[in-house]
C-alpha positions as semicolon CSV with decimal commas, in nm:
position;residue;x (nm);y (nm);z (nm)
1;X;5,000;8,711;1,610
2;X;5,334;8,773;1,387
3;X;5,376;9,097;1,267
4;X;5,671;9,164;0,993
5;X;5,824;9,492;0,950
6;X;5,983;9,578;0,625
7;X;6,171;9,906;0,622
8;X;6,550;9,942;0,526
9;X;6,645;10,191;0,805
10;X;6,769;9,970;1,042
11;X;6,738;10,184;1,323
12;X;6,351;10,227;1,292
13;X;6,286;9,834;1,228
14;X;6,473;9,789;1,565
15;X;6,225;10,046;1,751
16;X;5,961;9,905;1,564
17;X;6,000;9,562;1,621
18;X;6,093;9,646;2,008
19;X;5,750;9,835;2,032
20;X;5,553;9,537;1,869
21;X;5,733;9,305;2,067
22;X;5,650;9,487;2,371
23;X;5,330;9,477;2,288
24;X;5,282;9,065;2,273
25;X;5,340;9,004;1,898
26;X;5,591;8,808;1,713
27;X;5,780;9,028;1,504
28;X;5,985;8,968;1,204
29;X;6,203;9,218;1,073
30;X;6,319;9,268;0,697
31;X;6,518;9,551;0,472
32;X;6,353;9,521;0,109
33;X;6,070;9,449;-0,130
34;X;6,180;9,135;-0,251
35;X;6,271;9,028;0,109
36;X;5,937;9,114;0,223
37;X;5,768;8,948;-0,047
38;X;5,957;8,616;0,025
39;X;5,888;8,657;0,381
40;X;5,514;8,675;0,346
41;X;5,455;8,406;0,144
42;X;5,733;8,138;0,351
43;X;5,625;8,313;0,711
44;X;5,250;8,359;0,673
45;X;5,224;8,690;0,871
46;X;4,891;8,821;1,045
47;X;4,997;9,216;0,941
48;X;5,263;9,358;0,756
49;X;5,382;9,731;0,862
50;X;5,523;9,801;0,518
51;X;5,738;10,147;0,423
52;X;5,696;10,296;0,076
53;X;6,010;10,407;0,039
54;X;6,211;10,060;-0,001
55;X;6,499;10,054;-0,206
56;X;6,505;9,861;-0,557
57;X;6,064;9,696;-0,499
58;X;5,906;9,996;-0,337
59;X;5,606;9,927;-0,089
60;X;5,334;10,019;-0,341
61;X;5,476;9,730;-0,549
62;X;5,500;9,491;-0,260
63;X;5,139;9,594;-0,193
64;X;5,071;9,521;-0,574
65;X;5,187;9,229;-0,602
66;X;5,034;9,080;-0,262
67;X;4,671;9,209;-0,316
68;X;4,733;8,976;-0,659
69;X;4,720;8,666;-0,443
70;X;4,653;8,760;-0,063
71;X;4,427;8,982;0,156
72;X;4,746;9,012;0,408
73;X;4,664;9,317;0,637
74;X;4,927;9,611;0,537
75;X;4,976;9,913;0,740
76;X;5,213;10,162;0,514
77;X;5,461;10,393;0,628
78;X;5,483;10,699;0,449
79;X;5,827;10,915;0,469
80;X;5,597;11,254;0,439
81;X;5,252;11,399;0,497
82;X;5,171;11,327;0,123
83;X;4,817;11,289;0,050
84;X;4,925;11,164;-0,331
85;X;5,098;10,848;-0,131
86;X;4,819;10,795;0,077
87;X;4,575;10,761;-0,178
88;X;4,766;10,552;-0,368
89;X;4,881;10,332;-0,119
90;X;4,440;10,311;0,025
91;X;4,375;10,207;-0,363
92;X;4,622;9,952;-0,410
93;X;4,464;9,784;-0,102
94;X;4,654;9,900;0,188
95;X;4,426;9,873;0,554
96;X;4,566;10,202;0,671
97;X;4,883;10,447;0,739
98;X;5,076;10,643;0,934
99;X;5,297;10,942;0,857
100;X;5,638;10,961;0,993
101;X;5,784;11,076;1,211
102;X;5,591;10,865;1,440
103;X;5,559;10,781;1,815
104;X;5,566;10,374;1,833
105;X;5,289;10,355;2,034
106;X;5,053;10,507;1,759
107;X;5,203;10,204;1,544
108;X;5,124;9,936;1,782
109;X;4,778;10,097;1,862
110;X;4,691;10,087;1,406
111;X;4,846;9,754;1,400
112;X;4,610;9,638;1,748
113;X;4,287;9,827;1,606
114;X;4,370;9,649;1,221
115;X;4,378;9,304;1,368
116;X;4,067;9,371;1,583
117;X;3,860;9,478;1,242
118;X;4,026;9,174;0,996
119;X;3,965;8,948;1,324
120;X;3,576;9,057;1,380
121;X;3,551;8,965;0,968
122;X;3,580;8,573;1,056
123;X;3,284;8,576;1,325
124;X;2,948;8,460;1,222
125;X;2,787;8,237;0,971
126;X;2,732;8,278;0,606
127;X;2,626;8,572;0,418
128;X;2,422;8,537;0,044
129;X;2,253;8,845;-0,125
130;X;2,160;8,778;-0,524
131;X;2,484;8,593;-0,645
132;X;2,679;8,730;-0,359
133;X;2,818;8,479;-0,106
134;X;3,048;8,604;0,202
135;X;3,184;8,347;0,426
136;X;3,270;8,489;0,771
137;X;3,435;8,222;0,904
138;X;3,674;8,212;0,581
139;X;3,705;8,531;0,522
140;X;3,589;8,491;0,175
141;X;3,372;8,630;-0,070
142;X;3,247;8,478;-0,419
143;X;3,049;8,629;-0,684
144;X;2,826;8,403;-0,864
145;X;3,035;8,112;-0,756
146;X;3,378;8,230;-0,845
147;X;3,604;8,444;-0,580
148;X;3,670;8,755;-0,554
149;X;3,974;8,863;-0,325
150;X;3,892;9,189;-0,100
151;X;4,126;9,354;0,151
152;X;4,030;9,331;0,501
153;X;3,865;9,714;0,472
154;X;3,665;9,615;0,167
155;X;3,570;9,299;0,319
156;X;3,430;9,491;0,622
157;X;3,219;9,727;0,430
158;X;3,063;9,468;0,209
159;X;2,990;9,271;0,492
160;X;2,815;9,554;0,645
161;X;2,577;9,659;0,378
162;X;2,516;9,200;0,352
163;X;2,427;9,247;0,679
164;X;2,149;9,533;0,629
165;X;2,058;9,465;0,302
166;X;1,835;9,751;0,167
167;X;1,893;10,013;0,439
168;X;2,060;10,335;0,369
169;X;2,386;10,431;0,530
170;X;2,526;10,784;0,567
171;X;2,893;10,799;0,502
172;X;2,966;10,894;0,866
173;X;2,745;10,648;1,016
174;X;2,939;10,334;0,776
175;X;3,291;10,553;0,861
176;X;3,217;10,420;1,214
177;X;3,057;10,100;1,163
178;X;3,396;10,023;0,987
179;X;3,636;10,190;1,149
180;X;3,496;10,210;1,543
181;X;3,300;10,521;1,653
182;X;3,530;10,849;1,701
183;X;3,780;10,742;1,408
184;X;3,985;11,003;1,223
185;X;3,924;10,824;0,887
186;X;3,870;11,097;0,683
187;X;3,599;11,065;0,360
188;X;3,873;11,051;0,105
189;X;4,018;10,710;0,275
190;X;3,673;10,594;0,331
191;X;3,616;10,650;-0,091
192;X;3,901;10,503;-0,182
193;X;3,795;10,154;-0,010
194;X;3,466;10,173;-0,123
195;X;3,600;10,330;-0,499
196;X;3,785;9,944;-0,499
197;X;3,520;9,751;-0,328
198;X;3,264;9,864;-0,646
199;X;3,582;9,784;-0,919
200;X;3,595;9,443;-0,744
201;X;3,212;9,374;-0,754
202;X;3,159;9,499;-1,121
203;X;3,431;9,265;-1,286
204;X;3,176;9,033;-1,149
205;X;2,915;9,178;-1,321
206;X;2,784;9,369;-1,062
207;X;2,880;9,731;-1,144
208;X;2,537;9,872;-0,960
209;X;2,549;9,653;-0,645
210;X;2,602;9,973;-0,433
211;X;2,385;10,244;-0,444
212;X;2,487;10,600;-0,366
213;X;2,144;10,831;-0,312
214;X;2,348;11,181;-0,300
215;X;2,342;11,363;0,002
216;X;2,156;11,074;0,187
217;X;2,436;10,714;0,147
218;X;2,474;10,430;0,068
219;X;2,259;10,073;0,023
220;X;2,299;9,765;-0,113
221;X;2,070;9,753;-0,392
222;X;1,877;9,453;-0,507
223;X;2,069;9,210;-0,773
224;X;1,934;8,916;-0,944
């Protein structure tokens, strides 16, 4: 699995790229947005560990401009316990985060538990619900035909409610279907997925696929 690391302190893309190394990937290391762009698209990566603050293309732009074209798993580094970055950086399609400083180890163990979720995604056979078609094996979803490009996350929750079609969810109970049982996802991540997952789904024409019963969850509701 090749992991690239895009941060422009060379000091931490040394420790992170010894740590991932360590670890069994194949790291990559580069110092900018425009780098990392380039290097995703010529390198085909299986997880980018992406900092915000990158000189000139800042990570929420790199992340912009990816989720345009690629589902590319993207763990962001944030410089500060800012829950303004963190929401951004969930809605613009980033998998999950981690706050610096940070021990190497937590890295490796996001980047491990990311690759486990995206990996479990491509197990399975087809899934169809109303005009809804998810492919498991290719990790791909189409709407009435035509595709519709998810993140990893979003992928994982639709896929979810596919599989249960009708049944109500509580939020914790989809929190660790998602995420693995005991994660510290907190609700606001979990809404921001599921905020983009709907946005996705109604420029399909499906603005009521999922149904929120207050103080009960979620379901996949019926669509023609």
């Amino acid at each position: 699995m090749k992991i690239l690391i895009v941060d422009d302190d060379p000091r931490l893309r040394d420790l992170l790229r010894i740590a991932v190394e360590r670890a069994g990937f194949t790291a990559a290391t580069v110092a900018d947005g425009q780098a990392a762009l380039v290097a995703a698209r010529r390198n085909a990566p299986d997880l980018m560990v992406l900092d915000i603050g990158l000189p000139e293309i800042d990570g929420f732009e790199v992340c912009r401009r990816l989720r345009a074209t690629s589902d590319l798993p993207i763990l962001f580094l944030t410089a500060r316990d800012d829950e303004v970055d963190r929401i951004v950086g969930l809605e613009l399609g980033a998998d999950d985060y981690v706050t610096k400083p940070f021990s190497p180890r937590e890295v490796v163990a996001r980047i491990r538990a990311i690759l486990k979720r995206t990996a479990g995604a491509g197990q399975g056979q087809t899934l169809r619900h109303g005009p809804i078609t998810l492919d498991r094996a290719a990790a791909a979803c189409h709407v009435a035909g035509q595709p519709l490009a998810l993140t990893a996350t979003e992928f994982r929750l639709l896929d979810h409610l596919l599989s249960h079609p009708g049944r109500l969810w509580p939020k914790p109970r989809l929190i660790d279907a998602i995420w693995g049982a005991g994660s510290q996802v907190s609700d606001r991540t979990f809404d921001s997925h599921l905020r983009n997952l709907r946005q996705k789904l109604a420029q399909g024409g499906l603005s009521e696929a999922i149904e929120t019963l207050h103080g009960q969850g979620l379901r996949l509701a019926v669509v023609a």
